[in-house]
N, C-alpha and C positions, 0 to 999 in steps of 0.2 A: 714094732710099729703096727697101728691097725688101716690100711688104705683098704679106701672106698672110693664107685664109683658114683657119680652123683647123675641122674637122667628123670628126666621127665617127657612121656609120650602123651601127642594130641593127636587127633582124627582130624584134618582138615577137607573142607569141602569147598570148590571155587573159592579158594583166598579165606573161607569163611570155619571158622574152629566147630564142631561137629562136639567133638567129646574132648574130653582131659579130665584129669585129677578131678580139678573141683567141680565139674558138671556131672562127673558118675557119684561122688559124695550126695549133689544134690538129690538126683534121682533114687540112690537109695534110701536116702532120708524119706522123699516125697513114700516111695514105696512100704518103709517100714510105718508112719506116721500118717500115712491118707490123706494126706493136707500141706500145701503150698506153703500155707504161713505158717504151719505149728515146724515143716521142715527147715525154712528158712530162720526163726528163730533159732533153730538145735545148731545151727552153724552160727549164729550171732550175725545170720546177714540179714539186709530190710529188706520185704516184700519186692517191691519192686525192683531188687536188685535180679532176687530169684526169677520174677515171672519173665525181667529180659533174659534169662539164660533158659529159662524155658522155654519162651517165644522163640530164640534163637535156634534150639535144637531140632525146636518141630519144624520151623523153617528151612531145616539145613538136611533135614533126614527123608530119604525115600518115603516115608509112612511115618503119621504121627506116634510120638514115642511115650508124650503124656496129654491125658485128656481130663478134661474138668468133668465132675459129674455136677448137675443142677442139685439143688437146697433141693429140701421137703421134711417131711417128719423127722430124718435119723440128719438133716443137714447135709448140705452138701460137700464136694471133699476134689481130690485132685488121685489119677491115679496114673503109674504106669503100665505101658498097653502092652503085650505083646513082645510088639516089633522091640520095644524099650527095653522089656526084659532083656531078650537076648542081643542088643545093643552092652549091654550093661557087661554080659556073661561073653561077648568075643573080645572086647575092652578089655577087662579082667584077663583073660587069657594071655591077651598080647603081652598087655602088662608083665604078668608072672614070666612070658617067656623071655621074656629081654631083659629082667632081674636075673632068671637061669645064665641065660647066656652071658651078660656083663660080668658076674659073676666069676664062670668060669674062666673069659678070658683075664679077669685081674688076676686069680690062680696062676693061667699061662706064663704071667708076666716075672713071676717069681720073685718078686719086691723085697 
């Protein structure tokens, strides 16, 4: 038989969700594609679905994580800042190490 363990990690802040699964998808989306809407399409979600998890994060986060840039000749566009990146890169960490870890202990368990 093959067992697994099944987890999902969020960042919460005052009661309020920071990061999880599908708000770092978002981010890297907005990151890879420079754009709110072209990322939110890549997930099959609507606009406004994306900008309340965006509003949400920057609301929720010490330092803004994504910022709009204004229109002009090349258009305007949406990026992550920074602080986001490495929101993004200690999330990812967490993540991998608590796969590690669950991991070894279903090993432990000897099933």
């Amino acid at each position: 038989m093959d067992y697994k363990i099944k987890s999902r990690i969020w960042i919460e802040t005052n009661g309020h969700v920071l990061l999880g699964e599908g708000r770092i998808k978002l981010l890297k989306a907005i990151d890879k594609l420079g754009s709110l809407s072209k990322a939110a399409k890549s997930m099959d979600m609507s606009y406004n679905k994306a900008w309340n998890l965006v509003d949400s994060i920057n609301k929720s986060a010490k330092k803004p994580v994504v910022s709009k840039t204004i229109g002009g000749k090349g258009g305007g566009g949406t990026i992550i800042t920074n602080h986001g990146k490495k929101l993004i890169q200690v999330y990812n960490n967490i993540n991998s190490s608590c796969w590690k870890f669950l991991d070894h202990q279903l090993k432990e368990l000897d099933l």
